[in-house]
C-alpha positions as CSV (number, residue, x, y, z in Angstrom):
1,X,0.0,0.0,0.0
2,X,3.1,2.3,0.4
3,X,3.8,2.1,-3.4
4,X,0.2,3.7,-3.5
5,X,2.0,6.9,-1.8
6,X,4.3,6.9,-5.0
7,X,2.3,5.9,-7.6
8,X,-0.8,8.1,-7.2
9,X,1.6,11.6,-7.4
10,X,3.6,10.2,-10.3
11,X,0.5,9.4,-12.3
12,X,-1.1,13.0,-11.7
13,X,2.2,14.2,-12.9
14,X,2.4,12.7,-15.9
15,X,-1.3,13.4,-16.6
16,X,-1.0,16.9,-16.2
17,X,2.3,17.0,-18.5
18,X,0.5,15.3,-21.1
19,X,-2.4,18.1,-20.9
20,X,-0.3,21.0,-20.9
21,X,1.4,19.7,-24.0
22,X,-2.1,19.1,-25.4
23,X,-3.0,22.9,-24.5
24,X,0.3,23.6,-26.2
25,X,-0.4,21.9,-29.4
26,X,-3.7,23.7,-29.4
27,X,-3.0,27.0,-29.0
28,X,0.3,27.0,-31.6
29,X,-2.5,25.7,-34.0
30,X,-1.5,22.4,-34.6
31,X,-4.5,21.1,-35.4
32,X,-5.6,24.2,-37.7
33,X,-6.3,21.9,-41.2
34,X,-7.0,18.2,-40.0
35,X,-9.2,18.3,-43.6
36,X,-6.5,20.0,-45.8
37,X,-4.1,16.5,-44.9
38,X,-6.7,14.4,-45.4
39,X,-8.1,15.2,-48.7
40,X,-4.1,16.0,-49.8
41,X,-3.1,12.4,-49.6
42,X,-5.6,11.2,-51.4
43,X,-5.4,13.5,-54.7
44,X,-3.5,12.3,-57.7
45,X,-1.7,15.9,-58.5
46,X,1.8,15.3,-57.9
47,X,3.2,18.8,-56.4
48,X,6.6,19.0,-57.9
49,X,7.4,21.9,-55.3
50,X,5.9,21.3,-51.8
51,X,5.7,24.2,-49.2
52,X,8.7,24.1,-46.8
C-alpha cells in the first residue's frame, strides 16, 4: 500500500504534462487543417514543389 503513496503523485504528474502539451499543441495551431491533410493524400496531383 506504500507504493500507492508513489504511484498516485507520479501518475497525476504525468497526466498533467501530457495536458499541458495538449494545450500547447492547441494554442500554436497544430491542429488548424486536419481536412486539408486528409483530402491531400488522397489526390492524384503530384506537387513537384511542396511548401517548406
Amino acid at each position: 500500500m506504500e507504493i500507492l503513496a508513489i504511484l498516485i503523485p507520479v501518475s497525476l504528474f504525468l497526466g498533467g504534462i501530457g495536458l499541458a502539451a495538449f494545450f500547447w499543441a492547441m494554442r500554436t495551431r497544430q491542429f488548424d487543417d486536419p481536412e486539408g491533410d486528409a483530402h491531400r493524400i488522397l489526390t492524384k496531383d503530384w506537387d513537384d514543389r511542396p511548401k517548406p
